[in-house]
N, C-alpha and C positions, 0 to 999 in steps of 0.2 A: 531804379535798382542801384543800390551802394556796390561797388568794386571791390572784392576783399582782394589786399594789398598784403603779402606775405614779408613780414619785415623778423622773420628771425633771426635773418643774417644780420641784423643791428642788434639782438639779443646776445648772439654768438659774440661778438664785437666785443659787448661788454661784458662778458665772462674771462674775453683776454685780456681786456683794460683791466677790471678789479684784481684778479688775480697776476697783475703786473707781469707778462707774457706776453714773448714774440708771438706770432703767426706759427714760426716753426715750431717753435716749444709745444706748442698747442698742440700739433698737428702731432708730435712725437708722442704726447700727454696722453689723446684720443687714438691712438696707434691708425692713423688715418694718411694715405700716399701727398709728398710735398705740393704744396702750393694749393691744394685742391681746395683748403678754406680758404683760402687768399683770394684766389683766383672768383669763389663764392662768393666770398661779400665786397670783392671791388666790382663785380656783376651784377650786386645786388638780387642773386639767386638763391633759392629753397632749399632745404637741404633734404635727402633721403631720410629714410628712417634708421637704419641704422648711421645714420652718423648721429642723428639726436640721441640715440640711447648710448651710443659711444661717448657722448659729451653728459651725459647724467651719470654714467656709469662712471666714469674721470672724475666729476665734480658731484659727490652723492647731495652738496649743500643747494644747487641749484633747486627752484620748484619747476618741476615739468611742467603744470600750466603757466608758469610765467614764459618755461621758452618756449613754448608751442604757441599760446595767444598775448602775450605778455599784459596778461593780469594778473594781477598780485605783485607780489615782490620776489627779486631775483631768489633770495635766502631761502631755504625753510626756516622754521624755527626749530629750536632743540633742544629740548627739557634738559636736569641737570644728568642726566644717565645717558646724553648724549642720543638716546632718539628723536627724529623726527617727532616733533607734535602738528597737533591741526591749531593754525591762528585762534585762537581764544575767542576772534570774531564770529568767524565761521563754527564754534562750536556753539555760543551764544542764539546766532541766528537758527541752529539747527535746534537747541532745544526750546525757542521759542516754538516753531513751527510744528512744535511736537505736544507742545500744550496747546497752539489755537487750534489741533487737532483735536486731541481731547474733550477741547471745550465744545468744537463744534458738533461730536459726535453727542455731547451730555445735548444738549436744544435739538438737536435733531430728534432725538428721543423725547422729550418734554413735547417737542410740538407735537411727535404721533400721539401720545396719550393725551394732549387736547385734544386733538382731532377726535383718535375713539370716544372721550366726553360728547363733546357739541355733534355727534352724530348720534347719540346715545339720547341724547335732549332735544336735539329736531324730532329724531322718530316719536318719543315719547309727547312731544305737542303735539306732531301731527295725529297722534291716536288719540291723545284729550280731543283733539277740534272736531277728529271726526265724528266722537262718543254723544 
């Protein structure tokens, strides 16, 4: 069994480095009591839930699955109208997944009207063989 290792407080870390910010600034930023992130990630501890929505809600550019599992990339992206979009990868892969749907539903079908054939043509030899 793997160990899940909770390394958000290095996520957090680097939301204060990019955005070139003390500890304190941050902490005034996320309206969050002194030293309590400091104190976080030189412990190398978790953080509550509201402090992560506090830190998304400060930074709307961050991706919450980056700082919650850190997959992805820190960013969102942002169309030119300034909203959030979804990675062009991730929409990619969704509408693949959405035709080898489709596709598999069309053969699923093809195969049951073989089927109803070749049982349509068993019975009928078996009534020639018997005749």
């Amino acid at each position: 069994m793997v160990d899940f290792i909770d390394d958000t407080y290095k996520r957090v870390a680097k939301i204060i480095e990019v955005n070139k910010l003390n500890i304190r600034s941050f902490e005034e930023k996320i309206d969050v009591s002194n030293n309590s992130i400091g104190t976080a990630i030189r412990r190398k501890a978790s953080f509550k839930s509201n402090v992560l929505n506090k830190i998304l809600h400060a930074f709307p550019e961050v991706d919450p699955t980056w700082l919650l599992t850190g997959r992805g990339t820190m960013s969102l992206e942002r169309g030119i109208d300034g909203l959030v979009q979804e990675p062009s990868s991730s929409y990619e892969v969704s509408l693949l997944n959405t035709k080898i749907k489709e596709n598999l539903l069309e053969l699923l079908s093809k195969d049951e009207e073989i089927g109803k054939m070749l049982n349509i043509q068993i019975e009928n030899f078996i009534k020639n063989k018997t005749s």
